[in-house]
N, C-alpha and C positions, 0 to 999 in steps of 0.2 A: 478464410476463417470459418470456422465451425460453426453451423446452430448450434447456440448453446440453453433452448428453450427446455427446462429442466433441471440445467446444472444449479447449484447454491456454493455463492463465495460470501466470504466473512470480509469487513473490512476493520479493521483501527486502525483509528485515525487518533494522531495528536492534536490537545486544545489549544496548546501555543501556537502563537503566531495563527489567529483563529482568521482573519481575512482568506489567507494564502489557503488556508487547510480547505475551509469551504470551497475554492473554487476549483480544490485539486479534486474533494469530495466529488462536485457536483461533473467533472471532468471524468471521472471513473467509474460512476453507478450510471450517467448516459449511455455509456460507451458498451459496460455490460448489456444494458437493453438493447443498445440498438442492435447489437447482436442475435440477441434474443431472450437472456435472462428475465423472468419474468420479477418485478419490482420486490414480488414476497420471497423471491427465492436470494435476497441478498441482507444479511444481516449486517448493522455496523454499532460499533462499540467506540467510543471515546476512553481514549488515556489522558492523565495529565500532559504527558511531554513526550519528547522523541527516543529519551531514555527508557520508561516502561513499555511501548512497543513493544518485547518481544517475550513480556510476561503477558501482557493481552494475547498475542500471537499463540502462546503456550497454552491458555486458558481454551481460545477456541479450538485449537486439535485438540487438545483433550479429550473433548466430546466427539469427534468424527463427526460432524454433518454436513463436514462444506469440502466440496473440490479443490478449492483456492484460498489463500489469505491473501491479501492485499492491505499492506501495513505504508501509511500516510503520516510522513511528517516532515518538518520545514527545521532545520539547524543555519543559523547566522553566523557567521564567522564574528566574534567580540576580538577586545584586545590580549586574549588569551587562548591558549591551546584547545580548551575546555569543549568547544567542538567538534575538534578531531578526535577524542577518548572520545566521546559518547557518539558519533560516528562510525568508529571502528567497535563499538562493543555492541551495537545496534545490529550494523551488518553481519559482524559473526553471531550473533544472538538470532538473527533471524534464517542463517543458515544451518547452524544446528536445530534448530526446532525442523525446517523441512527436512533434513535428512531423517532426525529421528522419529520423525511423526508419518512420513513418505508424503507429504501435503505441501503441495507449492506453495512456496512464504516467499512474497513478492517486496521486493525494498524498492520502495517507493518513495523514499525519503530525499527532499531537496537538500544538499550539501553547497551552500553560497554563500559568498561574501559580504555584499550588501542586500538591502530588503528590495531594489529594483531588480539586481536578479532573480529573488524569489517570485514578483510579480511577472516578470518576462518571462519565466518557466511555468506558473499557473494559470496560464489564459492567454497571457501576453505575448510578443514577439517572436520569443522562442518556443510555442504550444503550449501545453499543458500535460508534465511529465506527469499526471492522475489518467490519464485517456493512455498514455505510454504504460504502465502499470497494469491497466486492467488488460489490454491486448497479450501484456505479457503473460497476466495472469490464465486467461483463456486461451493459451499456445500451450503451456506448458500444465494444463489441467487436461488440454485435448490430447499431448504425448501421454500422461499416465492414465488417461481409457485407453490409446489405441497400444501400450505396451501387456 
């Protein structure tokens, strides 16, 4: 992995399901320092849900000031479909904006059944897909310097 002492990544983060978000939060801005990001060189922005995502997404390439986005958020599976649309319109929402902006938009979004899964993927059993997110963010921030 790269020093990344210099680089600046954007986060949004969804405020639903605000437990899991924090611990995906606190799992992604470590992960960027430990690397080396320095704490001012990461900005993060809150959305209501997992659905605006990728209009926050859009808001910060706008501006050009960050290497990475890294977009955070937590979907439950209910008794209805209503997860999977806003799933699929999220991830293609978050890939059009990195195609068209040339700025890594990182889906970091937990896709799960029950809220144990959600906590077993935010810290729990199965790691914390927020630390998976920003590695990915800093892989693919480091192919568009060395391209």
């Amino acid at each position: 992995m790269p020093n990344i002492l210099g680089w600046k990544f954007g986060i949004v983060v969804s405020e639903w399901n605000s437990g899991i978000m924090e611990n995906l939060l606190v799992g992604c801005k470590d992960t960027l320092i430990r690397h080396g990001a320095n704490i001012n060189d990461i900005v993060t922005y809150q959305v209501p849900g997992s659905f605006e995502l990728p209009v926050g997404a859009k808001i910060l390439a706008n501006k050009n000031q960050v290497d990475a986005i890294i977009c955070l958020g937590c979907l439950i599976k209910g008794d209805t479909a209503h997860d999977e649309y806003i799933a699929s319109a999220v991830a293609n929402g978050l890939t059009q904006i990195g195609v068209m902006f040339d700025i890594p938009c990182i889906f970091g979004v937990l896709t799960v059944l029950n809220e144990q899964q959600a906590i077993d993927r935010s810290g729990g059993k199965y790691g914390n897909k927020g630390v998976e997110a920003a590695v990915t963010a800093i892989r693919m921030a480091a192919l568009k310097r060395l391209l």
